[in-house]
Kinemage of the C-alpha trace (Angstrom):
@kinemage 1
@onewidth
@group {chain A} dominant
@subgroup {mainchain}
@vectorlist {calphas} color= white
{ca unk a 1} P 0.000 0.000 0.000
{ca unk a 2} L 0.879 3.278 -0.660
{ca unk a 3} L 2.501 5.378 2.164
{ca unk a 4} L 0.728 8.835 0.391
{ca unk a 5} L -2.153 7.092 0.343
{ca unk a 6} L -2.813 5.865 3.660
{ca unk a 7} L -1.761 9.165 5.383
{ca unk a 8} L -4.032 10.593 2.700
{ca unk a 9} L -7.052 8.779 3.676
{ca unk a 10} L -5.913 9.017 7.296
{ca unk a 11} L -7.028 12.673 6.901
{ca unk a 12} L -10.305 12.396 5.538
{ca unk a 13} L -11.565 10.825 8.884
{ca unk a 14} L -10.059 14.005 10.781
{ca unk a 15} L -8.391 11.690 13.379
{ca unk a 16} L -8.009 13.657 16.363
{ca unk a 17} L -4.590 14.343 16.847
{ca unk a 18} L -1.474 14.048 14.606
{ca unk a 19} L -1.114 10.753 12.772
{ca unk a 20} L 2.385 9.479 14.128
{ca unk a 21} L 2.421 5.784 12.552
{ca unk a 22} L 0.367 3.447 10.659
{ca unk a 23} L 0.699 -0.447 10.471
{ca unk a 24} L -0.968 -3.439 9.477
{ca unk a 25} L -3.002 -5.464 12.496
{ca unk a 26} L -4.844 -8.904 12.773
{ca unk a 27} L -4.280 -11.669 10.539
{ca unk a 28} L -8.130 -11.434 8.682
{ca unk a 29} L -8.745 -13.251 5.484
{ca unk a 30} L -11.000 -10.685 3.877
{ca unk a 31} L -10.122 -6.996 4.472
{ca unk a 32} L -6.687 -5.167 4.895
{ca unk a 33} L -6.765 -3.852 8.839
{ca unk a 34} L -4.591 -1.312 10.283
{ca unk a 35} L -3.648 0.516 13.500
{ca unk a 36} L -3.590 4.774 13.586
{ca unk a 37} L -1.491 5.695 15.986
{ca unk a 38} L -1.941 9.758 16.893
{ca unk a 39} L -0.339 12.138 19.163
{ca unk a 40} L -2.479 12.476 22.465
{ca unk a 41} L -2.641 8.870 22.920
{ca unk a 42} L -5.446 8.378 20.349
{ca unk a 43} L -5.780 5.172 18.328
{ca unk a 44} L -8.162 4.264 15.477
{ca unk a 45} L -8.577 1.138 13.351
{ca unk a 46} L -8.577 2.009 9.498
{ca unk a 47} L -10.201 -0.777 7.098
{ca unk a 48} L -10.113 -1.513 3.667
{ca unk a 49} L -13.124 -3.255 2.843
{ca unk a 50} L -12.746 -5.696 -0.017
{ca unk a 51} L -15.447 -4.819 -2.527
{ca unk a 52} L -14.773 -7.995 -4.286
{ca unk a 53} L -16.437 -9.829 -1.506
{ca unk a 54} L -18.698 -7.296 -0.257
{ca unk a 55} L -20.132 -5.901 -3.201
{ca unk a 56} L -22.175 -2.939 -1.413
{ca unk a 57} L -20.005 -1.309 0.945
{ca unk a 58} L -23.311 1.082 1.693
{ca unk a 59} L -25.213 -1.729 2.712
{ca unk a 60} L -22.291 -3.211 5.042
{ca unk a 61} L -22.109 0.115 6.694
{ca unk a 62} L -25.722 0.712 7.516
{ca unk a 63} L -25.901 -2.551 8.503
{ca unk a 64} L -23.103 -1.887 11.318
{ca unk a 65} L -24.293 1.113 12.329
{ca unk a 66} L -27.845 0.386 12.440
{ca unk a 67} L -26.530 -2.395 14.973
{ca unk a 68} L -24.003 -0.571 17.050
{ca unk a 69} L -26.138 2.368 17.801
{ca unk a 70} L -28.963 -0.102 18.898
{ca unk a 71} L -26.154 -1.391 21.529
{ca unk a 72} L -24.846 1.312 22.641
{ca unk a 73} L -28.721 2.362 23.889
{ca unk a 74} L -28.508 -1.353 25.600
{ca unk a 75} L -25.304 -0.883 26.852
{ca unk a 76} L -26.068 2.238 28.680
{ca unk a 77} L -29.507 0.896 29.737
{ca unk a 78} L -27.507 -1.609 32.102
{ca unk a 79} L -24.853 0.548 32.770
{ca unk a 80} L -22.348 -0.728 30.668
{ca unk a 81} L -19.448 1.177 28.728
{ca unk a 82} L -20.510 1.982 25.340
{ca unk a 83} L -17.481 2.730 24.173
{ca unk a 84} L -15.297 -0.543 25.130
{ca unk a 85} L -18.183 -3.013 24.448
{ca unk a 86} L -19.049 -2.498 20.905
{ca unk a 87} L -17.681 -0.537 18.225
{ca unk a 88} L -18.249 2.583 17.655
{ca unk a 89} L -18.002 3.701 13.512
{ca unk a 90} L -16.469 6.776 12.519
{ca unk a 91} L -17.513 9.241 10.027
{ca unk a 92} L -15.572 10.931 7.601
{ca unk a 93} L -15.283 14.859 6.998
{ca unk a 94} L -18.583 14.366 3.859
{ca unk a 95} L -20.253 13.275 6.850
{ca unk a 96} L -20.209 9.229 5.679
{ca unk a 97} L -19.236 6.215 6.909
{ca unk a 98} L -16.932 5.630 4.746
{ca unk a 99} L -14.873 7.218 2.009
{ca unk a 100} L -14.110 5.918 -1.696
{ca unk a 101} L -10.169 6.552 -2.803
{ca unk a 102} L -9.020 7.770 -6.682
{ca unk a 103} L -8.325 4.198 -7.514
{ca unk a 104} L -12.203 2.827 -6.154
{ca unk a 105} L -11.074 1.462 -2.615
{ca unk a 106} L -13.345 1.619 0.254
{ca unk a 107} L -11.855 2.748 3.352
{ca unk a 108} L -13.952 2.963 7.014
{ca unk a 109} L -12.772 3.731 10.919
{ca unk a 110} L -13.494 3.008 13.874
{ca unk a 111} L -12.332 3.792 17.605
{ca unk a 112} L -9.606 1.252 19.113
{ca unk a 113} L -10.773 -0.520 21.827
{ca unk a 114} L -7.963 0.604 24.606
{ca unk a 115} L -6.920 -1.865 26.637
{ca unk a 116} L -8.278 -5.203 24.697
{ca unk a 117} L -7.188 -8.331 23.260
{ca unk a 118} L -8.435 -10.809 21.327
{ca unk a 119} L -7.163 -14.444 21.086
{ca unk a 120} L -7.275 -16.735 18.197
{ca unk a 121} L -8.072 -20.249 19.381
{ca unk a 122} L -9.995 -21.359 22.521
{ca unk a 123} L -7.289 -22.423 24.859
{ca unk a 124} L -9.842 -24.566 26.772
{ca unk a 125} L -13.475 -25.584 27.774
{ca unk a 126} L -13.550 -22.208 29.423
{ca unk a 127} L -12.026 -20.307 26.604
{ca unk a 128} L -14.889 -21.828 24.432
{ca unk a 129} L -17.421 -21.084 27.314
{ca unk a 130} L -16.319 -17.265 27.594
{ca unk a 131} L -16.435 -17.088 23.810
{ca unk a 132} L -20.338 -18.433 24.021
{ca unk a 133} L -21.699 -16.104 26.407
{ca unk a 134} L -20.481 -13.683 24.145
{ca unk a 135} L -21.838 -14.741 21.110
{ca unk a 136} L -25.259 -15.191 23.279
{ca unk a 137} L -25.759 -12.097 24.870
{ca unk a 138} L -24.747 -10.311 21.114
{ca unk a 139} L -27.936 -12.388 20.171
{ca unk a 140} L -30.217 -12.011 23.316
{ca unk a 141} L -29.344 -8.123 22.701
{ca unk a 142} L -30.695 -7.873 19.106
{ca unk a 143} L -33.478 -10.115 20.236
{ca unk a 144} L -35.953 -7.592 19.231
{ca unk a 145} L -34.057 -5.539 17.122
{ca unk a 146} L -36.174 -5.371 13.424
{ca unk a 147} L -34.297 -7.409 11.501
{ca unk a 148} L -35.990 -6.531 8.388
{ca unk a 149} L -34.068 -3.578 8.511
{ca unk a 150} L -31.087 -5.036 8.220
{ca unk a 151} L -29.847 -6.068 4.252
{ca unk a 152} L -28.140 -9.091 3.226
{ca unk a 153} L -24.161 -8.378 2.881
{ca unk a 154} L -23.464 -11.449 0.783
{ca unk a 155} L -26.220 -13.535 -0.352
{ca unk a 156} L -27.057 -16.924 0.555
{ca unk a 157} L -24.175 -16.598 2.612
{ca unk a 158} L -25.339 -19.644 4.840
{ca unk a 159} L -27.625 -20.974 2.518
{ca unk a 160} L -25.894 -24.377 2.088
{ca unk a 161} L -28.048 -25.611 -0.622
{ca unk a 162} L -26.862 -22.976 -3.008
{ca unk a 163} L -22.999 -23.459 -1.811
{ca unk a 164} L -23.743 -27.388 -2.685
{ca unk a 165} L -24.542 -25.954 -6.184
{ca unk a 166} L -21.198 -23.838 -6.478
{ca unk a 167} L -19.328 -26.360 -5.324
{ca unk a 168} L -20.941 -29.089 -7.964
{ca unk a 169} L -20.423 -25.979 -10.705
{ca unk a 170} L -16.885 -25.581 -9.437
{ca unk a 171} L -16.268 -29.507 -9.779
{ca unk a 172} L -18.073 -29.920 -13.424
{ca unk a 173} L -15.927 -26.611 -14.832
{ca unk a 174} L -12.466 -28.059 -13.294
{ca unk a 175} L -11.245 -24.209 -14.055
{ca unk a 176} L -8.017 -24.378 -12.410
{ca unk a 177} L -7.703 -28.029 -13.819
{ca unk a 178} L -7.154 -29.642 -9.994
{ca unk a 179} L -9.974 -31.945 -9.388
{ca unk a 180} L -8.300 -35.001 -10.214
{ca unk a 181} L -5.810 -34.040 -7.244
{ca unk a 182} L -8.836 -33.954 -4.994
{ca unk a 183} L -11.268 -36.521 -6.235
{ca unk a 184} L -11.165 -38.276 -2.683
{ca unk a 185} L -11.914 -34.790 -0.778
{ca unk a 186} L -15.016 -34.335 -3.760
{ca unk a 187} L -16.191 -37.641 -3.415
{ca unk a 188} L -16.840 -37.387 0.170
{ca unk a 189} L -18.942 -34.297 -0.081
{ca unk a 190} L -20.645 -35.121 -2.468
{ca unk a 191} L -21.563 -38.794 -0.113
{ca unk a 192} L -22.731 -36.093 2.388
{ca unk a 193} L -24.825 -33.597 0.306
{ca unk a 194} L -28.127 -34.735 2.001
{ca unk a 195} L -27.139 -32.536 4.609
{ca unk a 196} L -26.807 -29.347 3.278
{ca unk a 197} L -31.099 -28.593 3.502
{ca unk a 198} L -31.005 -29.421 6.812
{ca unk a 199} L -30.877 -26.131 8.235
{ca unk a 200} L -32.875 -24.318 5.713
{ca unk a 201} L -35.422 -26.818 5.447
{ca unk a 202} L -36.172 -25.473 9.268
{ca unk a 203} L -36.309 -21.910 8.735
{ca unk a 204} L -38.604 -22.764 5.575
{ca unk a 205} L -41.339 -24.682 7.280
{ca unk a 206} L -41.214 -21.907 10.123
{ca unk a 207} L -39.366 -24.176 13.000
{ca unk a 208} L -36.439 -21.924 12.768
{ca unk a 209} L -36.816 -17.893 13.028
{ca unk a 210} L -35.118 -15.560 11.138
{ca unk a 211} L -32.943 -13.182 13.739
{ca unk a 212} L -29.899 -10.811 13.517
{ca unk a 213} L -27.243 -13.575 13.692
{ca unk a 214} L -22.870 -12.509 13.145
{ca unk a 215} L -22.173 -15.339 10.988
{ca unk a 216} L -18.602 -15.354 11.522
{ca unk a 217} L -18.506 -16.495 15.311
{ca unk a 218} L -14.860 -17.299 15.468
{ca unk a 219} L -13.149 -16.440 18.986
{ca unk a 220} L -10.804 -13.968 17.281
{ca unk a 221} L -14.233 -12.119 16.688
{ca unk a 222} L -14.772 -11.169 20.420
{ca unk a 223} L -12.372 -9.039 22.523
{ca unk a 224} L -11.782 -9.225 25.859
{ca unk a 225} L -10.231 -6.979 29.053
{ca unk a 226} L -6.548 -7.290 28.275
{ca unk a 227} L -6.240 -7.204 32.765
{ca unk a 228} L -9.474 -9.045 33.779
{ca unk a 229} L -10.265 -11.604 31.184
{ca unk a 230} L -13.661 -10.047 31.122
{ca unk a 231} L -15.541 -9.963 27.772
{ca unk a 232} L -15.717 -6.511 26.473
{ca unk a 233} L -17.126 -6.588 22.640
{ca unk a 234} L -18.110 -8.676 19.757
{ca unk a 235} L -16.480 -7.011 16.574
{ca unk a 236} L -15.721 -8.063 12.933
{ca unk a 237} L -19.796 -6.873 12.053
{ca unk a 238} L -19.327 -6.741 8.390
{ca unk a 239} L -21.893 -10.388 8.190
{ca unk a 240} L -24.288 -9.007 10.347
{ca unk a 241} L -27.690 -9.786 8.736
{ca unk a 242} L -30.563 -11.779 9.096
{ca unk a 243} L -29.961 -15.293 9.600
{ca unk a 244} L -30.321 -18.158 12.051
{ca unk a 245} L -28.875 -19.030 15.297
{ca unk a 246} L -27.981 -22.153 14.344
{ca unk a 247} L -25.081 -20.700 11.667
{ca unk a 248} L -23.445 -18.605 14.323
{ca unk a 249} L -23.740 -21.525 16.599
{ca unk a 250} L -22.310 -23.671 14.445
{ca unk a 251} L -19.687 -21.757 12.970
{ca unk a 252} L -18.550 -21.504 16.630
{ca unk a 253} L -18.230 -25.327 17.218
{ca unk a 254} L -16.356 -25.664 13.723
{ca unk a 255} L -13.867 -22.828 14.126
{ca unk a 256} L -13.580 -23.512 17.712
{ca unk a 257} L -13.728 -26.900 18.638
{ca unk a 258} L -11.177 -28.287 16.382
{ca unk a 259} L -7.918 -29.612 17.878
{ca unk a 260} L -5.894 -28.532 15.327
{ca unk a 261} L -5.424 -25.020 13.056
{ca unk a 262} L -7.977 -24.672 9.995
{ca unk a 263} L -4.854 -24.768 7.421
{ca unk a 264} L -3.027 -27.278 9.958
{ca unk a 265} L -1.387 -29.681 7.056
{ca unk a 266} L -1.008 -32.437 9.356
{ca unk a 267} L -4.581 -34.478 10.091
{ca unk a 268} L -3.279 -36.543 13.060
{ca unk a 269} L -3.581 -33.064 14.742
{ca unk a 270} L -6.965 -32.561 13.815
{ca unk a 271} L -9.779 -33.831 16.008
{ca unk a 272} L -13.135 -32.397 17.607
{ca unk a 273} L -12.761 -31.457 21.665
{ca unk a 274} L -16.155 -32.225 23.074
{ca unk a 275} L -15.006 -30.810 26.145
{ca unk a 276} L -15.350 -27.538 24.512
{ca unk a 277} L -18.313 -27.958 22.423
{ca unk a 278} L -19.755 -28.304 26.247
{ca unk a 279} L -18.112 -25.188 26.937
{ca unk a 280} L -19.295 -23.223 23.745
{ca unk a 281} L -23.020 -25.040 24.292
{ca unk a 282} L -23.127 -24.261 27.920
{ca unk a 283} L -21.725 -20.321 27.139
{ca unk a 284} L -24.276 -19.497 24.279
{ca unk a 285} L -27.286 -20.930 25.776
{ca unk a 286} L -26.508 -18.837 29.208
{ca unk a 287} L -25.669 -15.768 26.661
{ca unk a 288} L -29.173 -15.855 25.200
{ca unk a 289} L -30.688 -15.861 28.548
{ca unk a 290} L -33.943 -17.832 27.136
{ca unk a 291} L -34.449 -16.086 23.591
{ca unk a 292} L -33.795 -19.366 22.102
{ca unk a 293} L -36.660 -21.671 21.278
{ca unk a 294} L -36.857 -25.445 21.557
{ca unk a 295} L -36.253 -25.928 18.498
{ca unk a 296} L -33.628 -23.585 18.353
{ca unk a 297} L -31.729 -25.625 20.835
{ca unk a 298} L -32.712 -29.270 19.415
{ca unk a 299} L -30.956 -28.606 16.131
{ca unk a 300} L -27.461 -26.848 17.293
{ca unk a 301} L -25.004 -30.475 17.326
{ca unk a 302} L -26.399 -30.765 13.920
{ca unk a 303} L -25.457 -26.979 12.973
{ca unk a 304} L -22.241 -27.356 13.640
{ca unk a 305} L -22.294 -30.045 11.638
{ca unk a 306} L -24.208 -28.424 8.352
{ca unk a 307} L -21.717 -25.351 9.063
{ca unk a 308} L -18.627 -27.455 8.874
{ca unk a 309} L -19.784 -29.579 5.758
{ca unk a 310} L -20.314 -25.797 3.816
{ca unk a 311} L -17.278 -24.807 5.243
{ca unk a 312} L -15.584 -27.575 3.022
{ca unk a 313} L -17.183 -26.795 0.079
{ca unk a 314} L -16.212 -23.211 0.200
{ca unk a 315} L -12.589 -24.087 0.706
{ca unk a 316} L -13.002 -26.798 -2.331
{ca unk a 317} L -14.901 -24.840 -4.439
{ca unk a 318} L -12.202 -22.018 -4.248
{ca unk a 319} L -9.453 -24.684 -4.758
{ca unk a 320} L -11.097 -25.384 -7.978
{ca unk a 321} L -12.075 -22.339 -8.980
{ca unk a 322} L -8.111 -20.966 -8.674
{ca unk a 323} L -7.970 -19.131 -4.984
{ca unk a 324} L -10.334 -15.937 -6.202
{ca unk a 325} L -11.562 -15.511 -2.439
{ca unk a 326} L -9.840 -16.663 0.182
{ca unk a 327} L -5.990 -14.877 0.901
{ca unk a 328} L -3.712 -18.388 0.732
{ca unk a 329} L -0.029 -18.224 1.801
{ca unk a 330} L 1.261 -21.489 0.207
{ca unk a 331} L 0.106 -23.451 -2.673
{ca unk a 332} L -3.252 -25.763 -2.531
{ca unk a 333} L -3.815 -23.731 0.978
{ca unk a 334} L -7.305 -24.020 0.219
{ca unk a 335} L -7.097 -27.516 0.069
{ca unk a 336} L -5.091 -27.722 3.022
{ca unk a 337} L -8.368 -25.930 4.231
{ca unk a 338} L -10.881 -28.062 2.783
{ca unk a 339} L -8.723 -31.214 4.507
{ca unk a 340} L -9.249 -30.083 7.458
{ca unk a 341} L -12.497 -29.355 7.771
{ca unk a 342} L -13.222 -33.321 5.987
{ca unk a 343} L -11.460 -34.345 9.375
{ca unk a 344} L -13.282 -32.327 11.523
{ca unk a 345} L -16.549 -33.662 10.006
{ca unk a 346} L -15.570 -37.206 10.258
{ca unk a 347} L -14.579 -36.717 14.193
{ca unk a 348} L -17.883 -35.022 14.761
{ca unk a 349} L -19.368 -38.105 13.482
{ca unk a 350} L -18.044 -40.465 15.945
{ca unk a 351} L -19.053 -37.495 18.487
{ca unk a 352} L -23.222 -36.696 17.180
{ca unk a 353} L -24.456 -38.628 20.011
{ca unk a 354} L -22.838 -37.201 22.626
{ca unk a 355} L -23.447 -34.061 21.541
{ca unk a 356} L -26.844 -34.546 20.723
{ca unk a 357} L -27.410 -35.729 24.688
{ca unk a 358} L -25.578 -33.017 26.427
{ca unk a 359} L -27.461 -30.623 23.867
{ca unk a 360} L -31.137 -32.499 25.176
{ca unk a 361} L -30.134 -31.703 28.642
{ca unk a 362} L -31.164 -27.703 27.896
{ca unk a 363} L -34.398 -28.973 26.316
């Protein structure tokens, strides 16, 4: 990036302060994240938004904000601190939230948490439990937030039917001519596809609800009280949208309950802890505080399940179609990534029962 650039862009968000240093932070797959450092001990986060993947930056936005501000009210209702436990978006000098450079780059900012850190894998059962009650109460606050007003920032996102269907397109087109190197990972998909309605099938007959859900519940999403431990805020907004609680849930379990990294090249490292898919049950259904119905709770060892399966596919299907979405680091890391997540499903296989039992227990 740039150097002119970034300063330049620093300035249209009339930082308060003056801008002393700029660097990259996090490790995300999507956008390009840094840290504004500014005299008077201020600190910002600046974000480019990758319009590739989120096609309506306007949408994203008012999404976010709609959301934030809605906290903030229940924050201070319970006497909270609005400005460590959720973000808080930044306008700049046009009075948006969010600018457009010379070259067509979206740019947004936000205030920097002080004193908060995030972590990027559940340590233990009480990692994963910490990490639920977050992603809970984030729900059980929207609860009755109108989630009509809310717009869809990448469609179907969750809809695993339709990422069955890319994947199957991905397979038949062979673009990046690799699926005879990965006929064993497509084959066992494809011996699994029955699943991918589950979910949907739910919200269509009217068992599941349609609520504000994150849809990218990984730990690394929630910060906590760099002294206490406490949790402060659940950030990384830009999938905020109607969903159900069963994807965040699930995503959860799959990003969190894995024994090994989700590009870890070795598979005798990668198993399914069911010690912390207590944790991460036992958290979440605490967080919600009784917003979740029956139902609701009935199908969540099988979301994490559905959520894992589309996860593979996604990772395939990107394999296939030549690395267009996901950032890789080495070659065939997307099918380092689909591997993994094959593993994971297989482990949560010999697991279903238990997790379907300590999941009835909350019935």
């Amino acid at each position: 990036m740039n150097e002119h650039k970034m300063w330049d862009i620093v300035r249209q968000f009339g930082f308060a302060g003056e801008t002393e240093s700029i660097a990259p932070f996090g490790r995300g797959h999507i956008n390009d994240t840094y840290s504004v450092s500014c005299t008077g001990g201020y600190k910002y986060i600046l974000q480019r938004i990758n319009v590739s993947i989120f096609r309506h930056p306007e949408d994203v936005m008012n999404n976010i904000e709609q959301v934030t501000l809605y906290l903030r009210d229940k924050i201070r209702e319970r006497g909270g601190d609005e400005r460590r436990e959720t973000l808080h978006v930044l306008r700049a000098s046009d009075g948006r939230t969010f600018i457009t450079d010379n070259t067509g780059e979206v740019w947004r900012a936000y205030d920097f948490i002080p004193n908060s850190v995030s972590c990027d894998i559940a340590r233990n059962a009480g990692d994963s439990y910490r990490c639920g009650i977050a992603f809970g109460s984030f729900e059980r606050d929207l609860a009755d937030f109108p989630v009509d007003r809310l717009k869809e920032t990448i469609p179907n996102f969750h809809y695993t039917p339709a990422r069955y269907d890319n994947f199957e397109q991905a397979v038949r087109q062979n673009f990046a001519m690799r699926a005879e190197g990965c006929s064993d990972e497509i084959h066992f998909l494809e011996e699994r596809a029955a699943c991918r309605s589950e979910l949907t099938d739910g919200c269509a007959a009217g068992k599941l609800p349609v609520r504000v859900t994150h849809n990218d519940t990984k730990i690394n999403n929630v910060l906590f009280d760099r002294v206490t431990g406490e949790i402060l805020a659940v950030v990384d907004l830009d999938t905020v949208m109607p969903g159900l609680t069963a994807y965040d849930f699930g995503d959860m379990i799959r990003s969190g309950a894995a024994t090994g990294a989700e590009d870890e090249a070795d598979l005798s490292k990668v198993g399914f802890d069911i010690s912390k898919f207590e944790g991460y049950l036992r958290g979440y259904i605490e967080g919600c505080g009784g917003a979740l119905t029956k139902e609701e709770i009935r199908v969540l060892p099988r979301a994490a399940y559905v959520i894992t399966y589309e996860q593979a596919l996604r990772f395939l299907e990107d394999h296939l179609n030549g690395d267009i979405y996901y950032k890789i680091s080495v070659p065939g890391h997307n099918l380092i990534r689909a591997r993994t997540q094959i593993r994971l499903l297989s482990e949560m296989e010999k697991y279903m029962d238990e997790m379907q039992r300590m999941t009835a227990a909350y019935l």
